[in-house]
N, C-alpha and C positions, 0 to 999 in steps of 0.2 A: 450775483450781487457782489459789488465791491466788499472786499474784505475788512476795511477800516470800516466799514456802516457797519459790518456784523457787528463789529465790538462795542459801534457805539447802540447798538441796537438791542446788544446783549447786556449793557449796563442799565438802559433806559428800562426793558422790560422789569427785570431784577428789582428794580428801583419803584417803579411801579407797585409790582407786586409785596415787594415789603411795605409802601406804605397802606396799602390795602389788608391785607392779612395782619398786619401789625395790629390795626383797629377790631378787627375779629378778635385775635387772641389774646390779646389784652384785655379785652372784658371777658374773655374765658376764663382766665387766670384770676381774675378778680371776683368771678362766680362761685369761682371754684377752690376759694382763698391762698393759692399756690405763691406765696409772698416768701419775699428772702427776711434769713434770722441774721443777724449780721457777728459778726466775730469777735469776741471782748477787748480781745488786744489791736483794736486800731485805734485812730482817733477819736475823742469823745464825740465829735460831732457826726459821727457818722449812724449815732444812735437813732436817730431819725428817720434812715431810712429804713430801720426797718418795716417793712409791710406790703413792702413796694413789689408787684410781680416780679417773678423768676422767671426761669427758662424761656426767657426772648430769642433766646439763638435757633430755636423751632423753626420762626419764619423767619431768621433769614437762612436759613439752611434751604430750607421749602423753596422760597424767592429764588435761589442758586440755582438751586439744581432744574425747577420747571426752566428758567429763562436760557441755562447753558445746555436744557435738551432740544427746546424749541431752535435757537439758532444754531448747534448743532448740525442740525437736522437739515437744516437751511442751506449748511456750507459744504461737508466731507461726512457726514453721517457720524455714527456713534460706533469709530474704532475702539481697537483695547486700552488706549494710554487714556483718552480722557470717560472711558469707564471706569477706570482704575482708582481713578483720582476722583472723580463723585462717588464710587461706593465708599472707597475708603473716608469720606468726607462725612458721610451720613453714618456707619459706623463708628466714627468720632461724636458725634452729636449723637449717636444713641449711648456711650461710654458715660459723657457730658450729665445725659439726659438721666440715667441712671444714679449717680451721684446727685444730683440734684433732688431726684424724688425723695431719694434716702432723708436727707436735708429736711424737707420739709414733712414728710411722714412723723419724723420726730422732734421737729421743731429744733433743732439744733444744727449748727453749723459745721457742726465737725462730725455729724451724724452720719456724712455720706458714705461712699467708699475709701477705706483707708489705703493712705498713701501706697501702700503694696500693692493692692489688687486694682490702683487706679491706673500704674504705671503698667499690672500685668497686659492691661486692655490695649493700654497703648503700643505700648510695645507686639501684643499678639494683630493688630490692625496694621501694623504699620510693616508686617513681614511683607502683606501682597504687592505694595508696589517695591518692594527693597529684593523680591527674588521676582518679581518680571524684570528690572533694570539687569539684576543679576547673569538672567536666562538670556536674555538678547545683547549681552556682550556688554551692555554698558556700565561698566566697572571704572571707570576713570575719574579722576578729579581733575576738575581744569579752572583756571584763573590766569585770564590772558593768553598768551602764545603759550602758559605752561602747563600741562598735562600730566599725571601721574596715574599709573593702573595701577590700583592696590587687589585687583583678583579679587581672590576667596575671602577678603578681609571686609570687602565692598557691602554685600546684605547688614554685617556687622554693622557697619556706619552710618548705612541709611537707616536702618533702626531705631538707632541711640538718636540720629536728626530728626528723621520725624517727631519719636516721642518729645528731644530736646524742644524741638520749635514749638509743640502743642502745650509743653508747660510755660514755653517763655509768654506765650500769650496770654497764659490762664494766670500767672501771677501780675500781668499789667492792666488785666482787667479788675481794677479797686477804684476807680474816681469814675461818675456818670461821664460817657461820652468815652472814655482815652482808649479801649481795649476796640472798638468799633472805628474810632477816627483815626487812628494808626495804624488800623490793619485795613481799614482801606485805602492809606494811601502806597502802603507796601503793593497789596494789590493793582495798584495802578501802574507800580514800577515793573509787579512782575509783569503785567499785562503786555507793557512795553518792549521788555526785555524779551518776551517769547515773539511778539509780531520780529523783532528784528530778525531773533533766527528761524523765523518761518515754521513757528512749531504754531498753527492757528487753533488748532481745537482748545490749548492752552491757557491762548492769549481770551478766549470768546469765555472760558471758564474764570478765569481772575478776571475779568471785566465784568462777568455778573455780582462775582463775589463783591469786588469795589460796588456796584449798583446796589446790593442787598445792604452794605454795611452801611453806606449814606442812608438809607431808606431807613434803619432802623436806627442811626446818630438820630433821626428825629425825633423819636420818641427816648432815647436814651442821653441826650442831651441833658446838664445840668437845668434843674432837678430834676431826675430820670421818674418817666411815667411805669419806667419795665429795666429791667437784666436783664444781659444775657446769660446770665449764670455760665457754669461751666459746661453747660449742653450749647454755648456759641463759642465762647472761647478754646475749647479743646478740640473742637470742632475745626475752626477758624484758623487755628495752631497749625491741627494738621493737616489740614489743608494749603497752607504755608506750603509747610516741610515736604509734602508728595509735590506737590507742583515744583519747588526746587529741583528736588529730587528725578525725577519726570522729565523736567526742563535742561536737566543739567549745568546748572547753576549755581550746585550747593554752596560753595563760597562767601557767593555773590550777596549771601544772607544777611556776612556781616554788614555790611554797608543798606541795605533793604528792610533789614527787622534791625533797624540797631538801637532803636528804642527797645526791641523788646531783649534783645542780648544786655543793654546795662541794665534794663529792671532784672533780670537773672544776675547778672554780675554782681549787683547790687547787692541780693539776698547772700552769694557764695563770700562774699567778701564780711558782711556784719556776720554769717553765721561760725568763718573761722577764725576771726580775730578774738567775736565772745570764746569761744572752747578755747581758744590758744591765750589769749591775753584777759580773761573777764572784763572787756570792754570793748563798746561798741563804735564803728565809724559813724552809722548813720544815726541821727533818731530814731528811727524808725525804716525798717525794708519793708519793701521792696522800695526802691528811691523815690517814688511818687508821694511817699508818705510823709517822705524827710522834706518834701518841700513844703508840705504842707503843713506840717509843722513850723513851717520856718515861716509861717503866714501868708504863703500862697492862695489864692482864691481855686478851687476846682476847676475851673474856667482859665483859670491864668497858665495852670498846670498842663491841662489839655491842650492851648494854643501853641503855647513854648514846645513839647513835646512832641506835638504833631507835625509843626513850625521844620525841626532835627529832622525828622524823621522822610518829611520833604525833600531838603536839603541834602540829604547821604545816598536819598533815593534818585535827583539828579545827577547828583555825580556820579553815583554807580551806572544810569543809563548813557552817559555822556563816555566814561572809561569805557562801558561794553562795547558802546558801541566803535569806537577807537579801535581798539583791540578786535574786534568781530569783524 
């Protein structure tokens, strides 16, 4: 079978199956009252939603992984790279998945795993694909015609990236829809970006991932029916970051996730001004909150952002491909 139907085959499935499972778990979660407690210090308005199901990132993780083994299976079978990159995906969403119970066990939002042992997870997940890249020589950083082997330094980095990319997600995941509609259009760019250098098992995994994220923007759409809590976003994160990674691209992130590198920028920049100056750039971090603040509609926030994120995602496929 032509390789471009895999992908779009692997999207369609994906898509499918979130909106099917969505409808399941979503009245499991509402069964079973697993509803998000929301966090004092955001906007007042966000007090509303509290009640609303959690951990929606279940099915699209589910949605992934079944559509990226079926076509899989279809195209080159199930090598070690895009093993690598679904275990580690599902080990992210079980981290996710964990922190979230915490949450709602005790009905508090900061109940979950603290910030230490959240990062322990990430970081101990995020060795497997940072010592196979290691093991099979591929240690190098490249952007464009230019290349750099940083060696033994290399596991170190993919580490810090993966965990970095799995938090930058999980902090842009605050407004219904933005954490889902911008990771999947990253997804689309990586999708792209791997068919050109013929890495297909890849490209047929970000293409579900995009199919799973659209499937559950429908139910996560303003006003969201469900969360993804941090059992999709940490998930989704790292999944980012090993597929970079994997892919050999890491660079290429900034331009890919760059919505979610200024929502990180966003937070490093209000958190050192406060301790260095006691005064703050934003209204409120991570950035999505400063708009909204500024009387953005959650909807206007999402279009605009997703709009970026588009936009840096063409040009990055446009440059690759120039340069490739």
């Amino acid at each position: 079978m032509d390789f471009n139907i895999l992908i779009v085959v692997s999207m369609l499935v994906a898509f499918v199956l979130a909106l099917l499972s969505g409808v399941v778990y979503i009245d499991f979660l509402k069964k079973k009252m697993y509803t998000q407690y929301i966090l004092e210090d955001v906007p007042e308005n966000h007090a509303k939603k509290a009640g609303t199901p959690t951990t929606g990132g279940v099915f699209i993780v589910f949605s992934t992984v079944i559509a990226s083994l079926a076509v899989l299976t279809m195209n080159q079978g199930i090598t070690p790279v895009p093993l690598i990159v679904l275990m580690s995906f599902v080990f992210f969403m079980l981290a996710g998945l964990t922190d979230d119970l915490g949450k709602i066990k005790h009905k508090e939002n900061k109940a979950g795993l603290t910030p230490r042992n959240k990062l322990f997870l990430q970081f101990a997940i995020s060795i497997l694909p940072a010592v196979y890249m290691t093991i099979t020589g591929q240690t190098y950083l490249g952007f464009g015609p230019y290349n750099i082997d940083i060696h033994y330094l290399y596991p170190v980095f993919a580490i810090l990236f993966i965990a970095g990319v799995s938090n930058a997600v999980n902090l842009t995941d605050g407004l219904d829809g933005l954490a889902s509609s911008n990771t999947a259009v990253a997804m689309i760019i990586c999708s792209i970006i791997c068919a050109i250098t013929g890495q297909n098992n890849l490209a047929i995994i970000t293409a579900a991932a995009a199919g799973a994220c659209i499937g559950f923007l429908y139910f996560n759409k303003y006003p969201a029916k469900v969360f993804m809590g941090d059992t999709g976003s940490l998930a989704l994160g790292g999944l980012l970051g090993c597929i970079a990674v994997m892919g050999k691209f890491e660079l290429w992130i900034l331009f890919v996730g760059i919505v979610f590198f200024l929502e990180t920028l966003s937070v490093i920049i209000q958190v050192t001004s406060f301790k260095l100056t006691g005064k703050r750039v934003f209204k409120m971090s991570p950035i999505h909150h400063h708009f909204e603040l500024c009387g953005w509609s959650e909807n206007k926030i999402v279009l605009v952002f997703s709009c970026v994120s588009l936009l840096f995602g063409l040009f990055a496929v446009v440059l690759f491909n120039i340069f490739w």
